[in-house]
PADRENMAR-717212 format. One record per atom (N, C-alpha, C): x, y, z. Coordinates in steps of 0.2 Angstrom, whole numbers, padded with zeros to 4 digits, always signed. Atoms other than C-alpha are relative to their C-alpha. Layout:
BEGIN
XYZ
...
REM end
This chain:
BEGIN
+0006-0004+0001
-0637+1599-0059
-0005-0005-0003
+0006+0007+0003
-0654+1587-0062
-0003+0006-0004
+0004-0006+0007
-0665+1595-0076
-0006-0002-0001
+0005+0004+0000
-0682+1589-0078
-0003+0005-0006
+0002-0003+0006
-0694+1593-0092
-0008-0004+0000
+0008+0000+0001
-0712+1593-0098
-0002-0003-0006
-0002+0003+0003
-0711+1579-0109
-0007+0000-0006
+0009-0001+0005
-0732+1580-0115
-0003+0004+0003
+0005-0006-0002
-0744+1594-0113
-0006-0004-0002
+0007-0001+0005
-0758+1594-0126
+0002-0003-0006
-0002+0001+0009
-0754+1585-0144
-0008+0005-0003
+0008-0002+0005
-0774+1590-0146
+0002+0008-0004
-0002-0006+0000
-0766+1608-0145
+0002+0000-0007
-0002-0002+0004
-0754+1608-0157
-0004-0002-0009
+0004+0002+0010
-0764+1598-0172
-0006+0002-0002
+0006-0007+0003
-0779+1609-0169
+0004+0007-0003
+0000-0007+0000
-0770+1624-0170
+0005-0003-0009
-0004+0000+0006
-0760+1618-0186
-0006-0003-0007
+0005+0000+0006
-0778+1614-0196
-0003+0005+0003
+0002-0009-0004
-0782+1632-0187
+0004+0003-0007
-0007-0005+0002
-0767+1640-0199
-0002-0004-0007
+0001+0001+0005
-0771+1627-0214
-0007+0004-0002
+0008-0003+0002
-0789+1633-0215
+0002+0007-0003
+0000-0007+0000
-0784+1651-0211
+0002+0002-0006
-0004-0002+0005
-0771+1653-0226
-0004-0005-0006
+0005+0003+0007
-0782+1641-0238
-0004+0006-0003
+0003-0005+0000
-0795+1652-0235
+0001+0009+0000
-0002-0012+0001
-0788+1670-0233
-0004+0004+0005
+0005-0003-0003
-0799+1672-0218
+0003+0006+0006
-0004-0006-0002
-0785+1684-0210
-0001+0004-0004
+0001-0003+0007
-0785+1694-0226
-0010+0004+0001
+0007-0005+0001
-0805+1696-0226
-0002+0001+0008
+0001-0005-0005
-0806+1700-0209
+0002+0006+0002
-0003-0007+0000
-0795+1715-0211
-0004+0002-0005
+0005-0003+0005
-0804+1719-0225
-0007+0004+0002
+0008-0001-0001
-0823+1718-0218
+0002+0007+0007
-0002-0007-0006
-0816+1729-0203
+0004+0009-0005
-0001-0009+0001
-0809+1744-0214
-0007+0001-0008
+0008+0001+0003
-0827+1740-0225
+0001+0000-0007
-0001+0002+0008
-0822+1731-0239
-0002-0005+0000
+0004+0005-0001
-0833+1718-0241
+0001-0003-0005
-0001+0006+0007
-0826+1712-0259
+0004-0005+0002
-0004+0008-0002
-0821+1694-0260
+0004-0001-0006
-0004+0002+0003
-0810+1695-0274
+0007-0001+0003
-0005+0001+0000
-0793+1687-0272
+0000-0005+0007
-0001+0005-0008
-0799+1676-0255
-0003-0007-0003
+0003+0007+0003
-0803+1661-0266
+0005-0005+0002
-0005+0004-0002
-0795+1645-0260
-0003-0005-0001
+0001+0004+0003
-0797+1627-0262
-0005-0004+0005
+0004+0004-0002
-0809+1611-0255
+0008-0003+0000
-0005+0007-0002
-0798+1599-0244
-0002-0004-0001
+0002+0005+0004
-0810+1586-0249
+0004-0003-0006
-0003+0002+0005
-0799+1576-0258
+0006+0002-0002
-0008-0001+0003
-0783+1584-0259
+0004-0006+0008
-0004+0003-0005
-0767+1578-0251
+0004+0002+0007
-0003-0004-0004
-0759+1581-0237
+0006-0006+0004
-0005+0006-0002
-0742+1574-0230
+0003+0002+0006
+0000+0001-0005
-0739+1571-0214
+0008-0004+0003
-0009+0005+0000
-0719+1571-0210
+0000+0000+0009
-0001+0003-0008
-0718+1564-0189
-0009-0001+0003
+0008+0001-0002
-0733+1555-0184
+0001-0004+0005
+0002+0000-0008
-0731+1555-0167
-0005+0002+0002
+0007-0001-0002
-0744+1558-0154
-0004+0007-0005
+0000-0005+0002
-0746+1576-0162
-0004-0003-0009
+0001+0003+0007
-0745+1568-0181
-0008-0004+0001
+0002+0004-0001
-0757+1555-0176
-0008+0002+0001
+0005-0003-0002
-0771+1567-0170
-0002+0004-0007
+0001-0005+0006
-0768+1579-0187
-0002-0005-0005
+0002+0007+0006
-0770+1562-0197
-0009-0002+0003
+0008+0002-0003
-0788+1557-0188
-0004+0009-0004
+0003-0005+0002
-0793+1575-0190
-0003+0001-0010
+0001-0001+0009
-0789+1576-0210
-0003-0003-0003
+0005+0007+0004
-0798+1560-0211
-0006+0002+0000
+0007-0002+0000
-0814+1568-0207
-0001+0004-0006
+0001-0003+0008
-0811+1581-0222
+0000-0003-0007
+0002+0003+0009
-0811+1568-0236
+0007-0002-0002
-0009+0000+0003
-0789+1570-0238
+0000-0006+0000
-0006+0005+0001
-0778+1557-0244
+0006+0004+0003
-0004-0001-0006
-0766+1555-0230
+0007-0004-0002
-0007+0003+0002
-0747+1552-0234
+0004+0000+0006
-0002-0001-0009
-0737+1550-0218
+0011-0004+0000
-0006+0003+0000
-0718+1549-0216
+0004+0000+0007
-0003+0001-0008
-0708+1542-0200
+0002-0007+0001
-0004+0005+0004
-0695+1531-0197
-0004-0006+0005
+0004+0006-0001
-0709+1519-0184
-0007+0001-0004
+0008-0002+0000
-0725+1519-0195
-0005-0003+0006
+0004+0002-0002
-0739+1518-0185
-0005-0005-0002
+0006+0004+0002
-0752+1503-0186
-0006+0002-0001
+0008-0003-0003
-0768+1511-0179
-0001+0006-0008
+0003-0005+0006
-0765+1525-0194
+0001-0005-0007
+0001+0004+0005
-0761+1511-0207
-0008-0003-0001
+0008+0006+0000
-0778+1502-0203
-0005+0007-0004
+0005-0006-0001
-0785+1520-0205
+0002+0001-0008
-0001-0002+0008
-0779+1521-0224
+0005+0004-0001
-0006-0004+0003
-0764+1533-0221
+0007-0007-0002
-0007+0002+0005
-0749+1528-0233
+0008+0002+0002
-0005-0002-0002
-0734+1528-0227
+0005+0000-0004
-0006+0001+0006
-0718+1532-0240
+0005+0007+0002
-0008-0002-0001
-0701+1538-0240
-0004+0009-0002
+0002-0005+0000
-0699+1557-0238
-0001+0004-0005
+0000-0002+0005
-0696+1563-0253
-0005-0002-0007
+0006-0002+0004
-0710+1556-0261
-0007+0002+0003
+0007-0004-0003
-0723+1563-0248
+0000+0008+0000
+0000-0010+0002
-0715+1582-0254
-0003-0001-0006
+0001-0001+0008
-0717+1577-0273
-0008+0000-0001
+0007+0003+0001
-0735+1569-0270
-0007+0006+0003
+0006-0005-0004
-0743+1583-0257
-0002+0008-0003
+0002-0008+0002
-0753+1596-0260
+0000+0006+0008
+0000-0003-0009
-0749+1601-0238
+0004-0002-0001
-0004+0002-0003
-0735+1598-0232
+0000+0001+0009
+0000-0004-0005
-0736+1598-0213
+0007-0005+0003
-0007+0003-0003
-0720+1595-0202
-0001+0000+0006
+0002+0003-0007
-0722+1586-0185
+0006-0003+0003
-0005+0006-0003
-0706+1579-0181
+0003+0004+0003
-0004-0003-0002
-0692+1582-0170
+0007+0003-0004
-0006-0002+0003
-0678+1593-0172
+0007-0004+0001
-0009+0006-0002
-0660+1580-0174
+0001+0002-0007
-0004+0001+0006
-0647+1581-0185
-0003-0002-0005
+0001+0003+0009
-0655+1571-0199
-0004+0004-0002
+0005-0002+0002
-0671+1583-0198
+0001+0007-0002
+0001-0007-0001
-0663+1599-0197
+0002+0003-0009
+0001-0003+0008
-0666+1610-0215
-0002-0008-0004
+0005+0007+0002
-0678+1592-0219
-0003+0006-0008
+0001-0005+0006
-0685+1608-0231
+0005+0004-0001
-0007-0001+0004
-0670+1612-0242
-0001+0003-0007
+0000-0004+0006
-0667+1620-0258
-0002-0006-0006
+0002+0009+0004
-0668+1600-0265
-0008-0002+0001
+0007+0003-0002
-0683+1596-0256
-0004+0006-0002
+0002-0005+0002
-0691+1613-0261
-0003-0002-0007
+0000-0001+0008
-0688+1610-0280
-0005-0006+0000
+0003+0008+0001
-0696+1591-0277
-0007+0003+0002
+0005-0001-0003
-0712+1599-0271
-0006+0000-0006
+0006-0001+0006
-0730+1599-0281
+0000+0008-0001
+0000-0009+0000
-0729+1617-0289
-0008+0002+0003
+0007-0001-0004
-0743+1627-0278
+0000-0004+0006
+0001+0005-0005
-0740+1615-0263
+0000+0006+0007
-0001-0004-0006
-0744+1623-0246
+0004-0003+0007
-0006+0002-0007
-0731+1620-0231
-0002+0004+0008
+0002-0001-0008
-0735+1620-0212
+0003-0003+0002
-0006+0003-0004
-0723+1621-0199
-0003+0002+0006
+0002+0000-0009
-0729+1619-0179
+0004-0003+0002
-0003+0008-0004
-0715+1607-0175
+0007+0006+0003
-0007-0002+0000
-0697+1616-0174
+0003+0004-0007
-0001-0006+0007
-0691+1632-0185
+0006-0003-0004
-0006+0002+0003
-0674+1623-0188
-0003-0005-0006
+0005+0006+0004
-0685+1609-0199
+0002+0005-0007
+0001-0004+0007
-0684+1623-0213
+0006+0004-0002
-0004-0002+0004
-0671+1630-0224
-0003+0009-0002
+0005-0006+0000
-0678+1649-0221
+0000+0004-0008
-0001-0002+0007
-0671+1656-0237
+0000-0003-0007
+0001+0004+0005
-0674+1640-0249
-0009-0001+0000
+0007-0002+0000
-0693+1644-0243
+0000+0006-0005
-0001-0009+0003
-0690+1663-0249
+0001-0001-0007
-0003-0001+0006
-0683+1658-0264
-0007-0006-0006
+0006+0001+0002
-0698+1646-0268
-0006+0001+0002
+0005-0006+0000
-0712+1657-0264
+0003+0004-0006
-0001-0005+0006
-0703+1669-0278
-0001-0003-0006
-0001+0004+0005
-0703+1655-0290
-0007-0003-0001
+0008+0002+0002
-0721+1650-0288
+0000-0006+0004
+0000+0006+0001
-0715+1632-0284
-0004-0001+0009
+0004-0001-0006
-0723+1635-0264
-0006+0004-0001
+0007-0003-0001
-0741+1639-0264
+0000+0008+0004
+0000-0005-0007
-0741+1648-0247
+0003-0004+0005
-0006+0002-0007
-0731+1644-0231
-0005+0005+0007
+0002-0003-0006
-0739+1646-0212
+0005-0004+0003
-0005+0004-0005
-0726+1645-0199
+0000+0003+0008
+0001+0001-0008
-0729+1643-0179
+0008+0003+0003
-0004-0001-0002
-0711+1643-0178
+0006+0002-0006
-0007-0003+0003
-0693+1651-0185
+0008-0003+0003
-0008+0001-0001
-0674+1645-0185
+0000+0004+0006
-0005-0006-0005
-0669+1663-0176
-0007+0003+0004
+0006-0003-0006
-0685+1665-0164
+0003+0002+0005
-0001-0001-0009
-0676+1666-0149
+0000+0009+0002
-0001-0008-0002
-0673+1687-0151
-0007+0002-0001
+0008-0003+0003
-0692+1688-0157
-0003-0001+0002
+0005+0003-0002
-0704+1678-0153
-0002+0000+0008
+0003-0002-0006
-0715+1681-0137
+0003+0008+0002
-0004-0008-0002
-0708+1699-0136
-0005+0005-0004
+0002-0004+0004
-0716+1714-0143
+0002+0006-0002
-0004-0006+0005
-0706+1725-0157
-0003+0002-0003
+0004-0003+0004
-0722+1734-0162
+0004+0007-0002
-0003-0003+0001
-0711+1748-0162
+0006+0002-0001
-0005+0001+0000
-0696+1744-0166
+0002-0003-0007
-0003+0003+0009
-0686+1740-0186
+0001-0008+0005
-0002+0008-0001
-0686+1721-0187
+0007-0001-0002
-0009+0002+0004
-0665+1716-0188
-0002-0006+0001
-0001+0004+0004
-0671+1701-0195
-0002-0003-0008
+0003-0001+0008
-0669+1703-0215
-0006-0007-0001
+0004+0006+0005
-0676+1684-0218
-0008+0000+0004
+0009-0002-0003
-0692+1687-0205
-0001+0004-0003
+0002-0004+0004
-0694+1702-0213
-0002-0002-0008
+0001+0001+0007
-0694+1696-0230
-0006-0003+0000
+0008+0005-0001
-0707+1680-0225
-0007+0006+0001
+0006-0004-0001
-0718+1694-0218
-0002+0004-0007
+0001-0005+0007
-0718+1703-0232
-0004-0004-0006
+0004+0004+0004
-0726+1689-0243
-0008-0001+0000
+0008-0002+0000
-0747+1691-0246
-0001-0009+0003
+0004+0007+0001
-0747+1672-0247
+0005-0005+0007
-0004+0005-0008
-0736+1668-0227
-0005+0001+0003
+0004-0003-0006
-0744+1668-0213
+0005-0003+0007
-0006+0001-0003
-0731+1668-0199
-0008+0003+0011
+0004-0001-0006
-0739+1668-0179
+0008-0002+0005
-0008+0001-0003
-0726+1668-0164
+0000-0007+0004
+0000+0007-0002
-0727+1650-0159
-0005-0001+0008
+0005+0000-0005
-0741+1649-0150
-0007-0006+0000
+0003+0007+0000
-0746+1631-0155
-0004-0004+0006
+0001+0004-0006
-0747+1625-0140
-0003+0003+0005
+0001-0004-0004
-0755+1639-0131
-0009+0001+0003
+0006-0003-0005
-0774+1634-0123
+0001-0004+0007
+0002-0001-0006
-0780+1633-0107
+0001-0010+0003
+0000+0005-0001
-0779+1613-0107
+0010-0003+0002
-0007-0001+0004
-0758+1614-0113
+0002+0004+0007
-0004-0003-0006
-0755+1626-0099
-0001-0005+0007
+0003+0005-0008
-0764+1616-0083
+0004-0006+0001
-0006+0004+0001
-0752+1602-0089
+0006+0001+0000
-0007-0002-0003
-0738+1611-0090
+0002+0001+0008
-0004+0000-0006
-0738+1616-0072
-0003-0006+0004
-0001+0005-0005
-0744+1602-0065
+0006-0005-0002
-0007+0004+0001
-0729+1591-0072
+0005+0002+0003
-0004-0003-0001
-0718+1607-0068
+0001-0002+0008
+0001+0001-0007
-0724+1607-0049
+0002-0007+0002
+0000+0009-0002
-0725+1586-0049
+0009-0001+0000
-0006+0002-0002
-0705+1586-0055
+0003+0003+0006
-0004-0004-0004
-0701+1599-0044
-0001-0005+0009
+0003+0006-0006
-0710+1587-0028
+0005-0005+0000
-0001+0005+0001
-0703+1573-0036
+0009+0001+0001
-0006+0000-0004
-0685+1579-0031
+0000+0000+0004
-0001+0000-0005
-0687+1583-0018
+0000-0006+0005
+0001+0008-0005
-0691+1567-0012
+0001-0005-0005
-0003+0006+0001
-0683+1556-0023
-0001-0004-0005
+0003+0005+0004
-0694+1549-0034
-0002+0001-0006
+0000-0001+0007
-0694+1557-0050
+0006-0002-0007
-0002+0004+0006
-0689+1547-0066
+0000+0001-0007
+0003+0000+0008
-0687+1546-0084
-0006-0002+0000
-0002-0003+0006
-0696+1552-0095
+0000+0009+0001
-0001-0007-0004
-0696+1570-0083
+0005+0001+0000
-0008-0001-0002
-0679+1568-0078
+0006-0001-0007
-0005+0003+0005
-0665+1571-0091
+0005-0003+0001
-0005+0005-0002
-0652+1558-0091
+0006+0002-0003
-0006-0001+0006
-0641+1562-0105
+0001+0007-0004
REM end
């Protein structure tokens, strides 16, 4: 059986929509939009911080990393960035590249970009948790496996995690993209997440504008061509 695959879409997609979700939960601008709509116009408790100047660490800075490191350069951040090829182009630009565990102890963000592999899977642990800057905000668009879902949960109760936005979930496959508006959630640890003032959980829809889709199918239709006559290659074609 050949298996072909849609190896790039949009990276602009996902590193917009992951300073879309930092803004959001900074600012609380979910919160006071529910608010203004049931006509409560007070602004207590939507206080958040200026990105000028904080940190933000940046774990896989591929194409994806590479576009969220340019963008946060515009806000004023100190950019810390970890991956096992640094980049040049982002060195010249002033990001810092350093071992993992000290781009968790250093950052006031955390965002996680990388792939899902055995070295990366639960990268957020109950170790790396504790090593965190108390108050640190965590941002996951990359892959749910990345996170240790319960060693979140347990630091959200302890204070030592700010707030948590996450795109994606370990056990998404029974969830996400489905609608259980009427239905008990059987999942306790999503349930729990949801339940925190300070998550903001979306169902993986990072990837999802109009530019991201147009590429999708044209790749899809292109491998599909591309067998049929013969001509389709790595990096479409899966080999191994």
């Amino acid at each position: 059986m050949t298996v072909c695959r849609v190896p790039v879409y949009s990276p602009f997609a996902v590193a917009e929509y992951t300073v879309a979700l930092m803004l959001t939960l900074n600012r609380k601008v979910h919160k006071a939009y529910n608010r203004v709509r049931d006509g409560n116009f007070a602004i207590d408790g939507l206080i958040g911080f200026d990105l000028n100047d904080k940190t933000i660490g940046i774990v896989g800075t591929g194409r994806i990393g590479q576009i969220l490191a340019r963008i946060c350069k515009g806000f004023g951040m100190h950019i810390l960035a970890y991956d096992l090829y640094p980049n040049g182009e982002l060195q010249a630009m002033g990001v810092t590249y350093v071992p993992c565990d000290e781009l968790i102890q250093r950052s006031d963000i955390v965002s996680l970009l990388c792939p899902l592999t055995p070295e990366t899977h639960h990268l957020i642990s109950v170790d790396s948790v504790a090593k965190m800057k108390p108050g640190a905000m965590l941002i996951n668009t990359s892959r749910g496996g990345l996170i240790d879902a319960q060693a979140v949960i347990d630091g959200l109760k302890s204070g030592r995690i700010g707030s948590v936005a996450l795109d994606v979930y370990e056990e998404e496959g029974d969830v996400f993209f489905e609608d259980l508006s009427d239905q008990v959630l059987q999942d306790d640890v999503l349930a729990r997440l949801l339940g925190f003032p300070n998550v903001l959980i979306t169902s993986h829809q990072a990837f999802f504008t109009r530019e991201a889709m147009h590429e999708i199918a044209r790749t899809t239709l292109a491998n599909a061509t591309g067998y049929a006559s013969g001509t389709i290659e790595p990096p479409n074609m899966v080999t191994r």
